[in-house]
VMD Tcl script that draws the C-alpha trace (Angstrom):
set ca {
  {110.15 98.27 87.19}
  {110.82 95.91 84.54}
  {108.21 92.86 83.33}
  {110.57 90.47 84.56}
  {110.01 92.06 88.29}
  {107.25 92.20 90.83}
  {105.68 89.68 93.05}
  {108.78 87.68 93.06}
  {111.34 86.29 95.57}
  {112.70 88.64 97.78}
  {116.01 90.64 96.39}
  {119.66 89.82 97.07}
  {120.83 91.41 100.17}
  {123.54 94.17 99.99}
  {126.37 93.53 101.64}
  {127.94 96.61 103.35}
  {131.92 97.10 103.93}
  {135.13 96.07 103.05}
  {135.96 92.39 101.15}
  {138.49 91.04 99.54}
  {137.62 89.55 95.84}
  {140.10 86.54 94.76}
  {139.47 84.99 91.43}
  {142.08 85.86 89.24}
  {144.21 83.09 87.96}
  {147.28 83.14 85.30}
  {147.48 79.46 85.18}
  {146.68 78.06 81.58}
  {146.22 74.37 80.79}
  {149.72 72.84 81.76}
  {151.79 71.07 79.07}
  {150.36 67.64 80.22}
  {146.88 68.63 80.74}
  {147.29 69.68 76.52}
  {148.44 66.54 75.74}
  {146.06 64.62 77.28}
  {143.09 66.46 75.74}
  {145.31 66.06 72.64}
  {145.75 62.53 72.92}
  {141.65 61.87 74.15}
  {140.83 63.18 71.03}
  {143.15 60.71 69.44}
  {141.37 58.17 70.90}
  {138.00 58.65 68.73}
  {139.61 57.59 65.94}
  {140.41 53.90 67.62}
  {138.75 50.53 67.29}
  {138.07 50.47 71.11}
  {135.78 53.94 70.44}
  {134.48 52.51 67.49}
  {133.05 49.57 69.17}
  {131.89 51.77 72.47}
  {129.91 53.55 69.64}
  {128.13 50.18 68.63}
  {124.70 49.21 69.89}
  {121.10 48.97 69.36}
  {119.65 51.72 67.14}
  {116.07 53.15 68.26}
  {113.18 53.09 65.44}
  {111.50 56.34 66.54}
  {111.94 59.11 69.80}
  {109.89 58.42 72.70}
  {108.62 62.20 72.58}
  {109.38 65.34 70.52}
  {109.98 68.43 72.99}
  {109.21 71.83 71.64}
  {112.18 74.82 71.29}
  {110.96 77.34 73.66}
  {113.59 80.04 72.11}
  {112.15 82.29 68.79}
  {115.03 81.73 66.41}
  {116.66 84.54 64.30}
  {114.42 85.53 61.29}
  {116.84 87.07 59.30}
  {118.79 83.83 59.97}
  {115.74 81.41 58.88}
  {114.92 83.79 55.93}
  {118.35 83.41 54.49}
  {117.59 79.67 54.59}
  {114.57 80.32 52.90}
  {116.66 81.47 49.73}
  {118.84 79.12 49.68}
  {122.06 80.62 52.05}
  {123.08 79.88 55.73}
  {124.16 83.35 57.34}
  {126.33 83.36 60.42}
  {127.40 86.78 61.92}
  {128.21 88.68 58.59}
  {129.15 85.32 57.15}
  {127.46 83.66 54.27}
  {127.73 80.48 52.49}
  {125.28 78.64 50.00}
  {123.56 75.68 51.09}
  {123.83 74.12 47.96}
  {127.91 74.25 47.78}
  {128.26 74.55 51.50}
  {131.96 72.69 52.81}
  {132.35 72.84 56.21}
  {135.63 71.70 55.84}
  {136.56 74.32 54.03}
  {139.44 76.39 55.63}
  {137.78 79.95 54.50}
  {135.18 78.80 56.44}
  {135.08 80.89 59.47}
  {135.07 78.93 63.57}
  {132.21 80.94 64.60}
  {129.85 79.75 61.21}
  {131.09 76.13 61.48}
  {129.89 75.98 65.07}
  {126.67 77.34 63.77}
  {126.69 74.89 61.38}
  {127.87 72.00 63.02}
  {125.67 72.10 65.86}
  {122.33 72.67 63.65}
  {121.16 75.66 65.80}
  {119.68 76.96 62.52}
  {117.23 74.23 62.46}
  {115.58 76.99 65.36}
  {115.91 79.81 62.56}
  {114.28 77.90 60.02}
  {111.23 76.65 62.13}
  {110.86 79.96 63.11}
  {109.93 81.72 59.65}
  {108.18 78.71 58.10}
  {106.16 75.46 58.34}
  {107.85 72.15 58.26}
  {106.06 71.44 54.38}
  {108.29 74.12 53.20}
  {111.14 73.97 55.82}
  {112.26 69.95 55.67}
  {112.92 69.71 52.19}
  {116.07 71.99 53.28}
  {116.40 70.79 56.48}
  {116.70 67.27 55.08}
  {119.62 68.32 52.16}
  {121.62 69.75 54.95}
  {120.97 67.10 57.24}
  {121.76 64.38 54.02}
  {125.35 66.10 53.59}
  {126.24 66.30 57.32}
  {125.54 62.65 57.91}
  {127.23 61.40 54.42}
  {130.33 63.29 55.55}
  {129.98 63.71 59.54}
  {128.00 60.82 60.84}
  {130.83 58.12 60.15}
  {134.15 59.73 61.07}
  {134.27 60.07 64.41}
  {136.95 63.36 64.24}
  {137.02 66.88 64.43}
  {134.93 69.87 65.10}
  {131.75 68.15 63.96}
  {132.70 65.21 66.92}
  {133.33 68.12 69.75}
  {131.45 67.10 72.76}
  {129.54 70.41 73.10}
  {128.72 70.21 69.62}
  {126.78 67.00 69.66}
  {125.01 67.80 72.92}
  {123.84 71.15 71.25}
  {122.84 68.52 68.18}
  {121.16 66.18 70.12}
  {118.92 68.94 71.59}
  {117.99 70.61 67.76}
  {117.69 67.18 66.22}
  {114.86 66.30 68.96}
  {113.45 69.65 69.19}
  {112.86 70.18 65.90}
  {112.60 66.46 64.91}
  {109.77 67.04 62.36}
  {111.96 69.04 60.20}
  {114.37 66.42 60.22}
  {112.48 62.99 60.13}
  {109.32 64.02 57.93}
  {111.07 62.09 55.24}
  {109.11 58.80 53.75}
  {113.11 57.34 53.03}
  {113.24 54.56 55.76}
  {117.19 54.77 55.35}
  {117.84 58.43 55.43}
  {115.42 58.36 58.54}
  {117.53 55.18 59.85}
  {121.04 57.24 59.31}
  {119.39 59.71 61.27}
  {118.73 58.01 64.36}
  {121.57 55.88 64.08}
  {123.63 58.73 64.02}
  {121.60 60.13 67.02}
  {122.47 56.75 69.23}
  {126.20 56.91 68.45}
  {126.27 60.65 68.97}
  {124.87 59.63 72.45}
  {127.43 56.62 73.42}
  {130.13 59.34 72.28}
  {129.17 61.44 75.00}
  {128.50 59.23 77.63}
  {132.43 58.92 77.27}
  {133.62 62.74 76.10}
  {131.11 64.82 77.99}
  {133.53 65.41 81.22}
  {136.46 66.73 78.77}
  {134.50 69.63 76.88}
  {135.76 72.98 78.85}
  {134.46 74.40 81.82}
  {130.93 76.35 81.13}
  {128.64 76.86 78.56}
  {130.66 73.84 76.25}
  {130.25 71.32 79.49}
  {126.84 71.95 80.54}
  {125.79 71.64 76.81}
  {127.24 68.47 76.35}
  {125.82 66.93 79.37}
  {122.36 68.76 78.70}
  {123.05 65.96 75.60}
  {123.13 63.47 77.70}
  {120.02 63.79 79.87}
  {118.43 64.52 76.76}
  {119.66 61.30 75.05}
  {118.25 59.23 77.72}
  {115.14 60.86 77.67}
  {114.05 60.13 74.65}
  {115.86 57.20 73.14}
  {113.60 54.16 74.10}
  {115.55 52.12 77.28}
  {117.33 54.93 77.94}
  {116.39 55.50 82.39}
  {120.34 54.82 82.99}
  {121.32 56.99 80.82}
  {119.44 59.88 82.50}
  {120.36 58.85 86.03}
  {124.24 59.11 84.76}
  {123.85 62.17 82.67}
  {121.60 64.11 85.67}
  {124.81 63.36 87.55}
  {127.18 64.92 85.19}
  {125.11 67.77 84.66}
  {125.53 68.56 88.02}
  {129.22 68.15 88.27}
  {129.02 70.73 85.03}
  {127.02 73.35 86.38}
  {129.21 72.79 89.94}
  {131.93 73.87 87.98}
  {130.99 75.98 85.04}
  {128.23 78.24 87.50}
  {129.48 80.37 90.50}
  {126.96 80.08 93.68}
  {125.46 83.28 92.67}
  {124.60 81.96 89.51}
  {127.35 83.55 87.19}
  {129.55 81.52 84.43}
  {132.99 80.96 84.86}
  {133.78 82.89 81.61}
  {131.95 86.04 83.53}
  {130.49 86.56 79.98}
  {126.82 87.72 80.18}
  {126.72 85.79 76.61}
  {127.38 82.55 77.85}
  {125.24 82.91 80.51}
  {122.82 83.81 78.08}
  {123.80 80.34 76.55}
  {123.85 78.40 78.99}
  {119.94 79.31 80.24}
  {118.67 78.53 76.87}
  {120.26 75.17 76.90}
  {118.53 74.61 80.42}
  {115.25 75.96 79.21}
  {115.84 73.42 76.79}
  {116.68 70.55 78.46}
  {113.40 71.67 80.64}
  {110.95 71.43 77.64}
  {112.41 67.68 77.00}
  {111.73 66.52 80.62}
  {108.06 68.19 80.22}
  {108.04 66.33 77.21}
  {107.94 63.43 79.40}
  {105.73 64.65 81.66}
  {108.45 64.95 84.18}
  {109.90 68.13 86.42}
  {113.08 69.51 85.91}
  {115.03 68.06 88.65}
  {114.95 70.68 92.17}
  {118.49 71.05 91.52}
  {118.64 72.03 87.72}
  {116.06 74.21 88.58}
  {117.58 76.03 91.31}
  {120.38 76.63 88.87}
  {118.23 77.76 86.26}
  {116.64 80.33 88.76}
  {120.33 81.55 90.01}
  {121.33 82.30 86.41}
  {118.67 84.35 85.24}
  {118.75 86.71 88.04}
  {122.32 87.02 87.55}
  {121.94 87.46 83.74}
  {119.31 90.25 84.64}
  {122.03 92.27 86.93}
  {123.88 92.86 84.00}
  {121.28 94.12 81.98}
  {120.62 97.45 81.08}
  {117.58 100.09 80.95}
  {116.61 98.64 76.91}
  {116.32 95.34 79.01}
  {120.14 94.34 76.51}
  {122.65 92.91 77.80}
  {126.06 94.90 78.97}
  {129.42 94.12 76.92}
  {131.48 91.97 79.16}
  {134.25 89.37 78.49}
  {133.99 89.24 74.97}
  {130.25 89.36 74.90}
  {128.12 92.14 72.44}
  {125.11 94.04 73.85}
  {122.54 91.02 72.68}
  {119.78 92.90 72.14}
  {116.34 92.87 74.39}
  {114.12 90.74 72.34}
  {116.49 88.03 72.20}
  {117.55 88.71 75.46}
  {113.31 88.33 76.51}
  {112.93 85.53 74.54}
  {115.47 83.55 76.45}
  {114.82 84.42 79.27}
  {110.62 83.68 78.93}
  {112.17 80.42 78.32}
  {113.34 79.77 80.89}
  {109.93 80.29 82.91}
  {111.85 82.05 85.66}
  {110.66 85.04 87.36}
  {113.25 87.11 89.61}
  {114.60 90.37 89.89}
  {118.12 91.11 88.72}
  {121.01 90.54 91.27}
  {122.53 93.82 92.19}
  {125.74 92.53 93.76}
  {127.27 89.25 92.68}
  {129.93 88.12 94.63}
  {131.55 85.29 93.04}
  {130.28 86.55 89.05}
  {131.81 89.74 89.60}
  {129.18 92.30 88.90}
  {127.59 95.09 90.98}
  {124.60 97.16 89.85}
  {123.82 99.77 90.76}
  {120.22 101.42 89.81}
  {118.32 104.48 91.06}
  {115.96 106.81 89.17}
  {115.63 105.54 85.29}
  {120.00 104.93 85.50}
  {121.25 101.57 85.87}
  {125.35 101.30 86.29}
  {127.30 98.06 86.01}
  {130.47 97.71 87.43}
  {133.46 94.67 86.70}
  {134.37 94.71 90.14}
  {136.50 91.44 90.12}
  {139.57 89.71 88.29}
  {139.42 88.54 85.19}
  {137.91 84.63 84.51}
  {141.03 81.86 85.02}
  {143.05 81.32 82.47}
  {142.62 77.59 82.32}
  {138.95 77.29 81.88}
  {138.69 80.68 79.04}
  {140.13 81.72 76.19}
  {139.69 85.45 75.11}
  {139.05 86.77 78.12}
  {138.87 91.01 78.07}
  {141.32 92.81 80.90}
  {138.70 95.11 81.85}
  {138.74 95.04 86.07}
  {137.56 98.22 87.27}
  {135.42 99.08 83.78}
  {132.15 100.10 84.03}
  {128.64 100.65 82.03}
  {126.22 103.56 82.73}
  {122.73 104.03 80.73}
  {120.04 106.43 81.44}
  {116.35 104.73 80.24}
  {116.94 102.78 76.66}
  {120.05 105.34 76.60}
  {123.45 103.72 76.45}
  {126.17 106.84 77.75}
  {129.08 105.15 78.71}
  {129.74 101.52 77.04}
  {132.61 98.98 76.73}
  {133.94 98.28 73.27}
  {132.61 94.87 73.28}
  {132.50 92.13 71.29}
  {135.58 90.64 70.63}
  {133.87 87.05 70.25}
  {130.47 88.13 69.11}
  {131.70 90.89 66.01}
  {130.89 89.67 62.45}
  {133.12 87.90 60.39}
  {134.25 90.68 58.07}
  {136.28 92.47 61.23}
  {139.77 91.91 61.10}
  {141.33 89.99 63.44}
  {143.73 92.59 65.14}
  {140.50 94.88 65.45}
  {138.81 91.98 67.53}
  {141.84 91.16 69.56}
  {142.48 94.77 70.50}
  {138.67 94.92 71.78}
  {139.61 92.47 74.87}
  {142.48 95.22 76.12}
  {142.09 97.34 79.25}
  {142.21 100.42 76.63}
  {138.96 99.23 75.18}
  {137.05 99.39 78.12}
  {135.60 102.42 80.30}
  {138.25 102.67 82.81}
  {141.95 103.65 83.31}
  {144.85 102.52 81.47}
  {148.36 103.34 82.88}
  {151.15 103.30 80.14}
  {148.92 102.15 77.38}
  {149.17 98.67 79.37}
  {146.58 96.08 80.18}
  {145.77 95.46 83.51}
  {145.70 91.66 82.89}
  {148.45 90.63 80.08}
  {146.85 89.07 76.71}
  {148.92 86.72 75.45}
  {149.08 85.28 71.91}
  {147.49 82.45 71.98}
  {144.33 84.30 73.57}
  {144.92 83.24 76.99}
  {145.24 86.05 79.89}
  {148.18 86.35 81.49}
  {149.99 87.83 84.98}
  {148.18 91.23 86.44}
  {145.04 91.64 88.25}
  {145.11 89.01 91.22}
  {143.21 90.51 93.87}
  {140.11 93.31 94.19}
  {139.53 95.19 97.66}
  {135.56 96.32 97.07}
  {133.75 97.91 99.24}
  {129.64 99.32 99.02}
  {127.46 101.28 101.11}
  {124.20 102.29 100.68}
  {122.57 105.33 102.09}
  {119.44 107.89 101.30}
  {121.69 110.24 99.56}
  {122.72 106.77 97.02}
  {125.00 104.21 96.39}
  {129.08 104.00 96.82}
  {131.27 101.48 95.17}
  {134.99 101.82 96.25}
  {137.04 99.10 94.99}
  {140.70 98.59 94.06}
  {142.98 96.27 91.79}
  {146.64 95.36 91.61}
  {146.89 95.00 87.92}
  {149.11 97.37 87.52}
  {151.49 97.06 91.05}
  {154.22 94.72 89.28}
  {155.14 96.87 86.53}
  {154.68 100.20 87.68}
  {153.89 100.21 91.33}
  {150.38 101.40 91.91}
  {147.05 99.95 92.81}
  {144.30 101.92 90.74}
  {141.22 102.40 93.46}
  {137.81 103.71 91.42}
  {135.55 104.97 93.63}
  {131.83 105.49 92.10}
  {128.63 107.42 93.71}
  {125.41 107.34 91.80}
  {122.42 109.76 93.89}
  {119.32 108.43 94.55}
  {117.92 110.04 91.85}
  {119.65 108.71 89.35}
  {120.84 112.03 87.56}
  {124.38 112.14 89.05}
  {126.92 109.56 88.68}
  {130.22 111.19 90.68}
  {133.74 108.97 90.15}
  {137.45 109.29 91.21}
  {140.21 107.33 90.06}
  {143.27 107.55 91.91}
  {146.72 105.69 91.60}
  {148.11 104.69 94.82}
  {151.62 103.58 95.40}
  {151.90 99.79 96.01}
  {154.54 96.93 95.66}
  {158.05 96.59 96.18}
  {158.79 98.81 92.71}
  {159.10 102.56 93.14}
  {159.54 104.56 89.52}
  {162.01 107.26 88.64}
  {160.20 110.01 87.27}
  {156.29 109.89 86.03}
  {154.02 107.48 84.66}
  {151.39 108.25 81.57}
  {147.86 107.23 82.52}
  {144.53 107.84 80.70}
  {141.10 107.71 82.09}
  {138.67 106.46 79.20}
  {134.85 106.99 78.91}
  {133.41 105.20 75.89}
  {130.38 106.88 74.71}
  {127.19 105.02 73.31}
  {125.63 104.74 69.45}
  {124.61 108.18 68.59}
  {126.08 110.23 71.88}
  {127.81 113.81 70.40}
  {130.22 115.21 72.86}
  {130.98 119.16 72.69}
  {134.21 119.68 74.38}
  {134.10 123.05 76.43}
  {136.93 125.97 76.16}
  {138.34 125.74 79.42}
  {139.27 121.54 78.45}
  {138.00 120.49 81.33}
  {133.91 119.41 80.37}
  {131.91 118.30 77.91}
  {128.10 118.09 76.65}
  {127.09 115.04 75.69}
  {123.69 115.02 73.46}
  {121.85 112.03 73.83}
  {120.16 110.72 70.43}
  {116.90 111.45 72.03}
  {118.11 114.95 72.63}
  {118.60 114.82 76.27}
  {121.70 116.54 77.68}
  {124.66 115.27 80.22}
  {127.22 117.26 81.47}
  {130.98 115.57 82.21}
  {133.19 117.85 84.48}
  {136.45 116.82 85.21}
  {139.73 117.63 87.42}
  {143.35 116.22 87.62}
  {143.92 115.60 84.03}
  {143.27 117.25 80.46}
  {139.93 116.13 78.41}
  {140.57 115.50 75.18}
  {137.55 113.69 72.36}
  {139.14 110.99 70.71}
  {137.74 108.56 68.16}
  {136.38 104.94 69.12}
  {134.31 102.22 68.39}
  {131.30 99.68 69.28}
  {130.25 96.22 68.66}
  {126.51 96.41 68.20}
  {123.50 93.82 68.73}
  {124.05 92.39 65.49}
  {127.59 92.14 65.86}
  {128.65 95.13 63.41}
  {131.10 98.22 64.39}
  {130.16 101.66 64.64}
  {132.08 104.61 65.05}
  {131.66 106.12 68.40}
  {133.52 108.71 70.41}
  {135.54 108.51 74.05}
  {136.13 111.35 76.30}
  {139.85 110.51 77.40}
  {141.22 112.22 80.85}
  {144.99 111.87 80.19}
  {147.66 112.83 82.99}
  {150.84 111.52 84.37}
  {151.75 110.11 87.80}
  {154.16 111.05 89.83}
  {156.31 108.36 92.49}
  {153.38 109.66 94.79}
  {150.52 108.98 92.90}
  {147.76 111.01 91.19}
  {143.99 111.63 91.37}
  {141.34 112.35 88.52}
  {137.95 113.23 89.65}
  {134.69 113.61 87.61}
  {131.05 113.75 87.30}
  {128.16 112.63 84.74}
  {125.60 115.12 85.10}
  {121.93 115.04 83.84}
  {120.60 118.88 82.32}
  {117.50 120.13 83.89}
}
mol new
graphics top color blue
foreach p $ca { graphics top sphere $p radius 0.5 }
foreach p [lrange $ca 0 end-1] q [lrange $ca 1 end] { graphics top cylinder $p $q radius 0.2 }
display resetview
């Protein structure tokens, strides 16, 4: 049992038998729905916001809340000497241009929303840390604070500011410069009356709830502020309403985000305490929801899985986050509106995508990887997803990270070397998986998953069902992956399909003679056995997107077979050694 278990809230029931899972959705933004985020953002640079921007400026914060999140060291230490470092990326403070176009999205967010002012207090005191958190701070505002445009004016972004700005306020205000401390707060207020008006148009999720978290916090602690909180607690709840499924999942169904969007609650929580107020019952609920649903897709090293995008962040960040957050619960083993079902007996812990993939029109980069699962044995990772696409440093090239969101980069079968779920160019998911029949029983012997998808009925004319069995023990995980005729479209001849099993850092699979098993050697030197039937086993070459972002060469046992108008079936079994 894991530290975040034990003496807690009762565990989610299991629902037995048949459903039907419908959240799919190919719809993008529409033409007009582009144009009139296009044309809001327009708006900033107008008169009429300029003047909504106007208004009294405070003299001082009516409390300074602590950061309950350890920042990054390496992060703060590369302040420390003088460079910023963002996922692989590095840049000199002392010629750092955010507007330069090298500049990658990822380290401008970084940037822009001053989440390394959490780095920086982490590896040093605020004698030695303001003097550079006042340069940077001097630069944004000369070039930032006036110009109400661009990435550095993104909703999100200034409700992510607003939090580091207060949080770590002594960093930033230590100054004895009445007038850099004046541009400071000043730009503080009109960051505020920015949102009060933009808050409602950041995306769906993580952005939303952040800028709204901006909000609240605004009101909080900028003196006369009580409407502002009454306003921005009702936002925040139209934000979590829809960026948070009931069970407590993000829209995105990426286990980073969620990750996200708990440590911008467990921030927002350390302002009202601040105050010496609660987190309102409803916040709090939410805050409870998402951290058991984070925790269901966690694995035995207590690190998260790699879905949508997402890396395996590892446990102590992970732990830090979600200590936090103050909540105590035990992970949820079958979310039914996030997607996920876990399954855990013995020291194994399997996680299975067992629903579409998030809506196209509130993600971008969304991963076709219905039916994929995750499988670890203790801090052992044996069968992985890719990972990563949003999460990989800087230095990978960009057709690397895009091909890490296909079906082919996930543990689970591919038909024609085809996505489930289309990808298209822009980074949007297309037509494919719509709907996914799921079914789960428990019993003394272990636990069955037996779902289905139609990703792949349209083109070719089969449902893929996966069917999954992991024994109460924990040492036997026993699959089957069949293609079943479905759809109005019957093929001529046979169909390519591979079964892929992407192994974890440090696994070395021995292929046997007969081509139809394999040893895997665990880095600790345990053995599993695969054993497969209904197709031929090859080892093929692969990759993963590790903690800090980086790739390493891995391997993939591939199960590779063709199906006829009938159908086909591949079975197989994971296997511990005595």
């Amino acid at each position: 049992m894991s530290d975040f278990e034990g003496e807690l809230p009762a565990p989610d029931t299991i629902d037995e038998g048949r459903r039907l899972v419908r959240l799919g959705g190919d719809k993008g933004l529409s033409l007009a729905e582009r144009l009139i985020e296009r044309f809001h953002k327009l708006t900033w640079r107008t008169p009429l916001h300029s003047l909504r921007l106007r208004g009294r400026y405070p003299l001082k914060l009516q409390a300074v809340p602590d950061d309950p999140v350890v920042g990054d060291v390496a992060r703060g230490q590369a302040l420390l000497n003088g460079e910023m470092l963002f996922r692989g990326e590095r840049h000199a403070i002392d010629t750092l241009d955010l507007s330069d176009p090298k500049i990658g999205r990822a380290f401008a967010e970084y940037a822009h929303s001053f989440a390394w002012l959490r780095d920086l207090s982490t590896v040093t005191t605020r004698a030695i840390g303001a003097s550079i958190a006042e340069l940077i701070m001097s630069r944004w505002l000369d070039t930032y604070a006036d110009t109400v445009a661009g990435m550095a004016w993104r909703p999100d972004l200034w409700g992510r500011r607003i939090l580091f700005w207060t949080a770590h306020a002594p960093l930033i205000l230590s100054s004895g410069d009445l007038v850099y401390r004046s541009k400071v707060l000043n730009a503080l207020a009109r960051g505020a009356r920015h949102l009060d008006r933009s808050s409602d148009k950041a995306p769906a999720g993580a952005a939303r709830i952040a800028a709204w978290c901006g909000v609240v916090a605004a009101g909080l602690l900028i003196p006369g502020g009580e409407p502002r909180v009454e306003f921005g607690e009702a936002g925040l709840q139209r934000a979590i309403g829809s960026g948070q499924s009931d069970d407590g999942g993000s829209v995105s169904r990426s286990p980073a985000m969620l990750l996200d969007v708990i440590a911008l609650l467990a921030m927002l929580r350390e302002t009202y305490a601040a105050r010496r107020l609660e987190l309102p019952p409803v916040l709090a609920t939410s805050l409870t929801k998402a951290v058991g649903a984070l925790l269901g897709v966690t694995h035995g090293d207590r690190a998260l899985s790699s879905w949508q995008g997402g890396g395996p962040v590892g446990a102590a960040e992970v732990a830090a986050v979600i200590e936090a957050s103050g909540v105590r619960t035990r992970p949820l083993r079958q979310a039914r509106d996030w997607g996920y079902q876990r399954l855990a007996a013995g020291s194994a812990v399997l996680i299975i995508d067992a629903a579409p993939p998030p809506v196209a029109r509130v993600v971008e980069g969304g991963c076709a990887s219905t039916l994929a699962f995750e499988f670890s044995d203790g801090a052992s990772r044996l069968i992985v997803n890719c990972g990563g696409a949003r999460a990989a440093v800087a230095q990978l090239p960009p057709a690397i990270a895009e091909a890490l969101r296909t079906t082919a980069a996930h543990s689970t079968l591919v038909m024609a070397d085809s996505n489930s779920t289309a990808i298209h160019l822009d980074g949007t998911l297309g037509r494919g998986v719509a709907e996914v029949e799921l079914s789960r029983l428990e019993s003394e012997s272990g636990s069955r998953i037996d779902a289905s998808h139609d990703g792949y009925a349209r083109r070719w004319g089969f449902a893929h069902r996966r069917q999954l069995m992991l024994t109460s023990d924990g040492r036997e995980l026993r699959g089957e992956d069949q293609l079943l005729p479905s759809g109005r479209r019957r093929r001529v001849g046979t169909v390519p399909f591979a079964v892929r099993f992407h192994l974890g850092e440090g696994l070395e699979a021995s292929p046997t003679a007969d081509g139809l098993a394999a040893i895997l050697r665990l880095p600790g030197g345990m053995l599993w056995q695969f054993r497969c039937r209904g197709g031929a086993l090859t080892v093929e070459s692969s990759l993963w997107i590790d903690a800090a972002g980086r790739p390493v060469p891995t391997q993939q046992l591939v199960v590779v077979g063709e199906a006829a108008s009938g159908g086909a079936s591949v079975s197989w079994a994971l296997k511990r050694a005595a």
